[in-house]
C-alpha positions in Angstrom: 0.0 0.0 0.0 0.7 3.5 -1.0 0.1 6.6 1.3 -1.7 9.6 -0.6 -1.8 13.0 1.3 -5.3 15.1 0.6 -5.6 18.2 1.0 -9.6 18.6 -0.4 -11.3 17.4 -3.1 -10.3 13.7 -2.4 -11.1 14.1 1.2 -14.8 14.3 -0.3 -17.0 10.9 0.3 -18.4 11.5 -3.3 -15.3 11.7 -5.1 -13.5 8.6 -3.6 -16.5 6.5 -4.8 -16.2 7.8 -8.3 -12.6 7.4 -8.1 -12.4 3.9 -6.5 -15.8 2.7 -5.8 -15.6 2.5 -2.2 -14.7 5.1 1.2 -10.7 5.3 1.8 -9.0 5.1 5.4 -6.4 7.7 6.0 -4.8 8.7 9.0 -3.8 12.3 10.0 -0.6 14.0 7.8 0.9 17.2 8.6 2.7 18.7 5.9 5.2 21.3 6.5 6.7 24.2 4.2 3.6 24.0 2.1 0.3 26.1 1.0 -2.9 25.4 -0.6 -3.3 27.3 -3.3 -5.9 26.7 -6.6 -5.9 26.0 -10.4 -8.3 25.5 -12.9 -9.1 21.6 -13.8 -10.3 20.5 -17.2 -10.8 16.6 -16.7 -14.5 16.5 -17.2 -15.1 13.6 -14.6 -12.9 15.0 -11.9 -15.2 18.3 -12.2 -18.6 16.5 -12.1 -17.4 14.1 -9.2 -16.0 17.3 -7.1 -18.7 19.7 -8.2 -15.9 22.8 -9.5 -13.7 23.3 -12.3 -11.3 24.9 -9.3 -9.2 22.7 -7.7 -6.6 22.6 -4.6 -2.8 22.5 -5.6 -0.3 22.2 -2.9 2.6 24.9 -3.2 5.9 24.8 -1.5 6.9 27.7 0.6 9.8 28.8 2.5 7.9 30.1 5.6 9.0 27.1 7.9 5.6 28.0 10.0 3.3 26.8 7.3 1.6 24.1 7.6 -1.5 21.8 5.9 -3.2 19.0 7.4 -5.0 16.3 5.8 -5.6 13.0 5.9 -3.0 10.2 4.2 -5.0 7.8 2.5 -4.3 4.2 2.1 -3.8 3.6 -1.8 -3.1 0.7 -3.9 0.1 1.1 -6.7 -2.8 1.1 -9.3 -5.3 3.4 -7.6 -2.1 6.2 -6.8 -1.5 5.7 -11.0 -5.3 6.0 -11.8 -5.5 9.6 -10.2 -2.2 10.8 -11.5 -3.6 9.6 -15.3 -6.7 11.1 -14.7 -4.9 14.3 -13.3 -1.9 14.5 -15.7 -2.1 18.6 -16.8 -2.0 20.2 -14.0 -0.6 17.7 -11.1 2.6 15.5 -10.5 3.6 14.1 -7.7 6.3 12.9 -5.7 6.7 11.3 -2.2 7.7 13.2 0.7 8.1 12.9 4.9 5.9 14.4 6.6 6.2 15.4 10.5 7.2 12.7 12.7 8.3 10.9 9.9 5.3 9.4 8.0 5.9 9.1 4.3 3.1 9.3 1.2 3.0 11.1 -2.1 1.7 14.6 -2.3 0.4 16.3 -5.7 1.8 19.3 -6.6 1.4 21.8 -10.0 3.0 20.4 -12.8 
């Protein structure tokens, strides 16, 4: 299993059913150095599962105080690659530690 960090949109019951057909199990992630910030999507399934063409994207930041908090989901090799296929324009990602040393992949703008 995989760890994916969500910051929003996948943290919505609605759009991990689209995505994977069930609920996902996460446990808390604190991600430091980092901001939310938002882009515009165009994946026409992505926008009607999450209801907005606007989307979260994580952006690094040197201010060592910021912080965002999310859950880390529990992800299968397959189901990480589905949202990064279904994703690709905007979004890559890349695996990172977060505070007190938990590991996952984050999405970040491309």
């Amino acid at each position: 299993m995989e760890k994916l960090f969500s910051y929003e949109t996948l943290q919505f019951v609605r759009v991990q059913r689209d995505l994977f057909g069930s609920v996902l199990i996460g446990n808390k992630g604190k991600l430091e150095q980092h901001v939310i910030s938002k882009i515009k999507i165009t994946n026409t399934k992505i926008i009607e599962s999450s209801d907005t063409c606007m989307h979260p994207i994580l952006k690094y930041t040197a201010n060592k105080t910021a912080v965002v908090i999310g859950p880390l989901f529990d992800l299968t090799d397959k189901e990480l690659i589905s949202i990064y296929e279904d994703e690709i324009t905007p979004y890559k990602y890349a695996e990172v530690t977060f505070k007190f040393g938990k590991t996952g992949f984050i999405y970040f703008k491309n």
